[in-house]
C-alpha positions as CSV (number, residue, x, y, z in Angstrom):
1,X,44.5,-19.6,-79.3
2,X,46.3,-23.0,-80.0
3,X,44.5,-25.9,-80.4
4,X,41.0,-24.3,-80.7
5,X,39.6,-24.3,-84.2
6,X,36.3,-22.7,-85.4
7,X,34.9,-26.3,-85.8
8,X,35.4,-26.7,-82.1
9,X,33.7,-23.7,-81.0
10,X,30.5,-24.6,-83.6
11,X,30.2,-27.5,-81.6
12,X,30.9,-26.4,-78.4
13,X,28.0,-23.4,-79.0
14,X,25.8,-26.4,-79.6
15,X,25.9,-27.8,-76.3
16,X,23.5,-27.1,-74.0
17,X,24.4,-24.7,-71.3
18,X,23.7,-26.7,-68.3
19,X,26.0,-29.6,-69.2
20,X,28.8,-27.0,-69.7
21,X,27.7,-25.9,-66.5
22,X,27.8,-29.4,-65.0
23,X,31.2,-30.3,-66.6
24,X,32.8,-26.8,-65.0
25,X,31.4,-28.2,-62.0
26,X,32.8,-31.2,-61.9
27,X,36.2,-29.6,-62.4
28,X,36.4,-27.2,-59.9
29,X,34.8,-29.6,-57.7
30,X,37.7,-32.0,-58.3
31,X,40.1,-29.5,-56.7
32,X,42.5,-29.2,-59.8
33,X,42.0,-24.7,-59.9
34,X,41.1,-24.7,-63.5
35,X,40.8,-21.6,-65.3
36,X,38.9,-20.3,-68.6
37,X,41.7,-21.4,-71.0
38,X,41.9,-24.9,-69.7
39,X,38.1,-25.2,-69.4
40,X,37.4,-24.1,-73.2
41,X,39.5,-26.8,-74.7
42,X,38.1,-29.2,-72.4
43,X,34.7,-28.1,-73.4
44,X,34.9,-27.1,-76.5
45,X,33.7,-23.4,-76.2
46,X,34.9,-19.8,-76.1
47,X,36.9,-18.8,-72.5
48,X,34.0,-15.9,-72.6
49,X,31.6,-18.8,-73.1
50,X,33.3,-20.1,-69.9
51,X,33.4,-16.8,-67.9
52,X,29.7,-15.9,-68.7
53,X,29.1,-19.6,-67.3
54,X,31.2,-19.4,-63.9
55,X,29.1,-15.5,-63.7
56,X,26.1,-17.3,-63.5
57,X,26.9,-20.2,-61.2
58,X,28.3,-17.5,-58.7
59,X,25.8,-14.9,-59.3
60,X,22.7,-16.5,-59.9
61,X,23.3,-20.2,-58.6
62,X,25.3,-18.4,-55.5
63,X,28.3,-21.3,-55.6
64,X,30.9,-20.1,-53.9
65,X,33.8,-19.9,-56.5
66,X,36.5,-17.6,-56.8
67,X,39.6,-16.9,-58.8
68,X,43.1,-18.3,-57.0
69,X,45.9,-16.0,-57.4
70,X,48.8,-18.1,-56.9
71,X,47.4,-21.6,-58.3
72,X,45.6,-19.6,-61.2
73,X,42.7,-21.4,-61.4
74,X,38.9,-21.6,-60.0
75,X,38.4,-23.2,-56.6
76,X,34.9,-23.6,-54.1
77,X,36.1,-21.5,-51.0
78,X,33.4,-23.4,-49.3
79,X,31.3,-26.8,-49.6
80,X,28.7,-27.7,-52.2
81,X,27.1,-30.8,-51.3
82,X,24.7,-30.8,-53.7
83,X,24.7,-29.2,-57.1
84,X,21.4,-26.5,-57.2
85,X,20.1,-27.2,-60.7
86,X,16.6,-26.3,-59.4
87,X,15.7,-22.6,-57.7
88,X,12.4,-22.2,-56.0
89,X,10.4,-19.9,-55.3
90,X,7.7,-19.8,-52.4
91,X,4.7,-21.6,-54.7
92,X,7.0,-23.6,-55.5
93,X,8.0,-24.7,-52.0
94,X,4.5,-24.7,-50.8
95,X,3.5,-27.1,-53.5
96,X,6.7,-29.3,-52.4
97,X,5.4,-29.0,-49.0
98,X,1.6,-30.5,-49.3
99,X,3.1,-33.2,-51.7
100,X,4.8,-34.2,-48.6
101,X,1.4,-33.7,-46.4
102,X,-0.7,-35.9,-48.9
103,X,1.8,-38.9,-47.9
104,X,0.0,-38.5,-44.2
105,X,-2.6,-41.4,-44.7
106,X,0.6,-43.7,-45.3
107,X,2.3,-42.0,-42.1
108,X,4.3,-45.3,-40.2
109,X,4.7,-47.4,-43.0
110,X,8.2,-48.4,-45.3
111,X,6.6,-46.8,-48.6
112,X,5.8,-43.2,-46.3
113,X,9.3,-42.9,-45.2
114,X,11.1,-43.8,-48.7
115,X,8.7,-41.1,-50.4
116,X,9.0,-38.7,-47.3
117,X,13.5,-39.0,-47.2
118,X,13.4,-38.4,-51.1
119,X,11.3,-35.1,-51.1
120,X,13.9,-34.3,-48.2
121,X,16.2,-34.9,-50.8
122,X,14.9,-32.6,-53.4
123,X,14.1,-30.1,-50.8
124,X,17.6,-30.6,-49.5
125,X,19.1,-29.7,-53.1
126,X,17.1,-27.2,-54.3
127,X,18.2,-23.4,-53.3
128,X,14.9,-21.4,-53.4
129,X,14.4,-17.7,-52.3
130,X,13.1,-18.9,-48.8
131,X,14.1,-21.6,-46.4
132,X,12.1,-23.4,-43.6
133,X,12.0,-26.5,-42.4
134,X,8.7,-29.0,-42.4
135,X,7.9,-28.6,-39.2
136,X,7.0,-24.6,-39.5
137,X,4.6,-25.7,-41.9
138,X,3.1,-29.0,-40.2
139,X,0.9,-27.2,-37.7
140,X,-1.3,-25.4,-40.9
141,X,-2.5,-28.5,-43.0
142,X,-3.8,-31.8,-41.5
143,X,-4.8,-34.8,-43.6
144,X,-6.5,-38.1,-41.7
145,X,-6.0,-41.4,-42.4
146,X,-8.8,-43.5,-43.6
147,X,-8.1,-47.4,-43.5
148,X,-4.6,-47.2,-44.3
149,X,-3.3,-50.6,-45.6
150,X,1.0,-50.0,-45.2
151,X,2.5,-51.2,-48.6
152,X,5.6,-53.5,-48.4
153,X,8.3,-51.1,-49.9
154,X,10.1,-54.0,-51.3
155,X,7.2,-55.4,-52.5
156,X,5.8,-52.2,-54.2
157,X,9.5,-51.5,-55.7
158,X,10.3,-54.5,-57.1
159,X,6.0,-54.8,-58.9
160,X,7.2,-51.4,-60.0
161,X,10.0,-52.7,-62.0
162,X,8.3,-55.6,-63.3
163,X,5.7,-53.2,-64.8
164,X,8.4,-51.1,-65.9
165,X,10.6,-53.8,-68.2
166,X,7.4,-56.0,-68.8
167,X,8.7,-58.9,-66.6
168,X,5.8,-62.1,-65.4
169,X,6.0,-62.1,-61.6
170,X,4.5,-64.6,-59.6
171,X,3.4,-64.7,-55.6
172,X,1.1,-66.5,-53.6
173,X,-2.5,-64.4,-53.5
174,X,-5.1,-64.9,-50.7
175,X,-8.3,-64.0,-51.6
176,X,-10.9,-62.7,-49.7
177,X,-13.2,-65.4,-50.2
178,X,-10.5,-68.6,-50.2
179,X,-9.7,-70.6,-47.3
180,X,-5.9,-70.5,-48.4
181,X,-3.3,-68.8,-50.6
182,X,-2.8,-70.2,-54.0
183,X,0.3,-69.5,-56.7
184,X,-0.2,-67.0,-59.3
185,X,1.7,-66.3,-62.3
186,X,0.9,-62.9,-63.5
187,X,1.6,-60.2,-66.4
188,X,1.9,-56.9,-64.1
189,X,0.2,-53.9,-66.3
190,X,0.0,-51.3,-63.9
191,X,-0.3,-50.5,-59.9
192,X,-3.4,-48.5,-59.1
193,X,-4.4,-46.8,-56.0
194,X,-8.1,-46.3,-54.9
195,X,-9.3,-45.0,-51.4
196,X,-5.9,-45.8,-49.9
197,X,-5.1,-49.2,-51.4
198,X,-2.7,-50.2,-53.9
199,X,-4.1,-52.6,-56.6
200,X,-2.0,-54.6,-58.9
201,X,-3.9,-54.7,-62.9
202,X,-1.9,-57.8,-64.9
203,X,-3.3,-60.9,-66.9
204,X,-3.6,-64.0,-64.8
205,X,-2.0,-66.5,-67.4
206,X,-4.0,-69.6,-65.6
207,X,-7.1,-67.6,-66.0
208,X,-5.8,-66.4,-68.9
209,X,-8.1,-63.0,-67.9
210,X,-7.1,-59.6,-66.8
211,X,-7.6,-59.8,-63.0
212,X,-7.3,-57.1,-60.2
213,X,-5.1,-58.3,-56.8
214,X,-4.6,-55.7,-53.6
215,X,-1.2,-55.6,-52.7
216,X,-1.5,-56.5,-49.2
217,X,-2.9,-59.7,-50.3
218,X,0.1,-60.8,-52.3
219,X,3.4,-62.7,-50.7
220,X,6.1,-63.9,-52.0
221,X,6.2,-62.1,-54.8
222,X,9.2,-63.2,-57.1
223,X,10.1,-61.0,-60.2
224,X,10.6,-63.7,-63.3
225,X,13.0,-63.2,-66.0
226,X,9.8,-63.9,-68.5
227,X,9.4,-61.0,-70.6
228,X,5.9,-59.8,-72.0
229,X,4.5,-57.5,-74.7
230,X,2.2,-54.8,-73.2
231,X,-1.5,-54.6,-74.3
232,X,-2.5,-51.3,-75.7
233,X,-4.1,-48.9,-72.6
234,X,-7.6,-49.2,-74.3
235,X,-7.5,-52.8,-73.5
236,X,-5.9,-52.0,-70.0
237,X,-8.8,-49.9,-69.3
238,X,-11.5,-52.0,-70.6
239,X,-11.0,-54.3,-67.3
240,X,-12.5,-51.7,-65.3
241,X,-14.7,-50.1,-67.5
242,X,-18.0,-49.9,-65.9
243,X,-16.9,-50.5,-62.2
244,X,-16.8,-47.6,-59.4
245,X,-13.4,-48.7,-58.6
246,X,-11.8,-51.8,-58.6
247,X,-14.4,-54.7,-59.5
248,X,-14.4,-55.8,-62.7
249,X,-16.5,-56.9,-65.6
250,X,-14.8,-58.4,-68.3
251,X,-16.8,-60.9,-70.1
252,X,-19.7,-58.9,-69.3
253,X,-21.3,-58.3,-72.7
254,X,-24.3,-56.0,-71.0
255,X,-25.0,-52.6,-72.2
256,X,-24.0,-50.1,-68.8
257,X,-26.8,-49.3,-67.1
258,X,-28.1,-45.8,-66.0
259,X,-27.6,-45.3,-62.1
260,X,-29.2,-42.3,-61.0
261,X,-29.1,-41.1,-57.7
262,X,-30.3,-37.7,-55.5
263,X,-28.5,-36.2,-53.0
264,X,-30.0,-33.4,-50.8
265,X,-28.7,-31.1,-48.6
266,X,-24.8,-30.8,-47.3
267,X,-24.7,-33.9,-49.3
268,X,-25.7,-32.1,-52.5
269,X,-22.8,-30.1,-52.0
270,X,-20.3,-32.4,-51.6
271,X,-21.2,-34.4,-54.6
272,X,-21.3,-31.3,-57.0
273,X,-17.9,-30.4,-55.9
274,X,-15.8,-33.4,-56.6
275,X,-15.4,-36.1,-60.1
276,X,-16.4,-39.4,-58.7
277,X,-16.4,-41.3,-62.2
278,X,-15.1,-40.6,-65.7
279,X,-18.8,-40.5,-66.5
280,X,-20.8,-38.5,-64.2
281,X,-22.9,-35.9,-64.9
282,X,-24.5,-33.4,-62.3
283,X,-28.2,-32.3,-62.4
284,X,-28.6,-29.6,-60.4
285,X,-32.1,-29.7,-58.8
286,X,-35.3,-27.2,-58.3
287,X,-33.6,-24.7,-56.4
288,X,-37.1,-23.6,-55.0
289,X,-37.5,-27.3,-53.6
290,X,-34.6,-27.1,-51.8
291,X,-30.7,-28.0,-52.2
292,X,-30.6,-31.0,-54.2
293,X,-28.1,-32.7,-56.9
294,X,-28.9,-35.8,-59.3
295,X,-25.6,-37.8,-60.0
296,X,-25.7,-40.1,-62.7
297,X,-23.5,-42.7,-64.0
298,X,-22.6,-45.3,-66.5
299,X,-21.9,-48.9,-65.0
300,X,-22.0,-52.6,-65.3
301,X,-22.9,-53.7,-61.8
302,X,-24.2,-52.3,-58.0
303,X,-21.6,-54.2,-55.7
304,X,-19.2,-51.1,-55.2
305,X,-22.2,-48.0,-55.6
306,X,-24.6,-49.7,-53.3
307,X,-21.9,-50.0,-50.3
308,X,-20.8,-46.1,-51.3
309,X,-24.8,-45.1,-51.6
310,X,-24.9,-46.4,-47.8
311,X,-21.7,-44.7,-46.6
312,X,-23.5,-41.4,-46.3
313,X,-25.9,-42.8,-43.8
């Protein structure tokens, strides 16, 4: 074959078969009937490297491609919108599904709909061994909304990117306790989420402290050309070590204190069934006394476990 060396096909056989099968793709796509000779010196393989390829991405990616007589060359005798790269199965569909279901507490708001149209997307894309549509499935899962707070999408993309390429942003922050908003200029670290509300974790550079702001709190928010070097994760996660959940204790030199509390009855239950802190452990209790659990914990303060102690009444 002219033009095809043995150094060619080396590094052809070193390419990883789904670019080939990308690049074969791309040229049949492009309506220019290109056939196994043409596609190897393109590619750099074997034309049996080529015809095992175009096999596959009829038999077992079902594209419809077929040989033209007359043009001599490989054309789609139908349309491929999207290229199947991914094939799934019914798990894997299911678990696609109730990814889409846990988005139902942020049901209404900007961030719900950008997440909801992607998995769409993916669903959209991905040729599995069954098809149904969302709707089939809504009517056997149900997830309620707890005090929702609806994220800005804008906001939330562009404190995404800022934590991404360690950029300073800065906004104007209302506490819960101010009279008024005041300007903060802020070293974004990472965007956490607890009980339905998205927390930004950055260093307050007035401050000069790590600090915790809720998102729907901030305005204004302007993404800085300032770059910054990331702290380590340890120190990240020191700002909340010892909290329930969002307070923090930095500066707070005291040793944790034990919390102990007992739960009894459906209560006990609960508790033993879920991870409510990094540091819990579970005592089961005198089974002949009854149903009873003793969780205890490792934290700096009582603000946040009091006001969860009294949510169970």
């Amino acid at each position: 074959m002219s033009g095809f060396s043995s150094a060619n096909r080396r590094a052809g056989n070193t390419r990883r078969p789904i670019l080939r099968i990308l690049q074969i793709h791309d040229a049949i796509h492009s309506g220019r009937h290109p056939n196994c000779e043409t596609l190897a010196l393109q590619i750099e393989v074997t034309p049996k490297t080529i015809l095992r390829d175009i096999s596959f991405m009829r038999d077992e990616m079902n594209l419809p491609i077929e040989y033209h007589p007359v043009k001599h060359g490989y054309h789609y005798t139908g349309p491929v919108s999207g290229f199947p790269l991914l094939r799934l199965n019914k798990r894997d569909l299911m678990a696609l599904f109730l990814s889409k279901k846990a988005l139902e507490p942020m049901r209404g708001t900007r961030l719900e709909r950008m997440l909801a149209e992607s998995l769409e997307k993916i669903a959209g894309m991905c040729e599995g061994e069954v098809a149904f549509q969302w709707q089939d499935l809504d009517h056997l899962f149900s997830v309620t909304a707890a005090g929702v707070v609806e994220a800005d999408v804008t906001l939330f993309s562009d404190l995404t990117e800022a934590v991404q390429e360690c950029r300073e942003v800065s906004f104007q922050y209302h506490k819960l306790t101010a009279s008024r908003a005041e300007k903060r200029q802020v070293q974004p670290f990472l965007l956490r989420q607890v009980e339905h509300v998205w927390y930004l974790v950055g260093r307050d550079l007035k401050r000069r402290a790590v600090r915790t702001f809720a998102l729907q709190r901030i305005h204004e928010l302007k993404v800085l050309k300032i770059k910054f070097q990331r702290p380590p994760d340890s120190e990240i996660n020191e700002h909340l070590r010892g909290s329930f959940g969002v307070w923090s204790y930095v500066g707070d030199d005291s040793t944790p204190a034990l919390i102990r509390i007992r739960f009894t009855g459906y209560a006990a239950r609960i508790i033993a069934e879920r991870q409510w802190h990094p540091t819990q452990e579970i005592i089961p209790g005198d089974p002949k006394k009854g149903n009873s659990v003793e969780l205890r914990l490792q934290l700096r303060g009582l603000e946040e476990i009091i006001r969860w102690v009294l949510s169970w009444g």
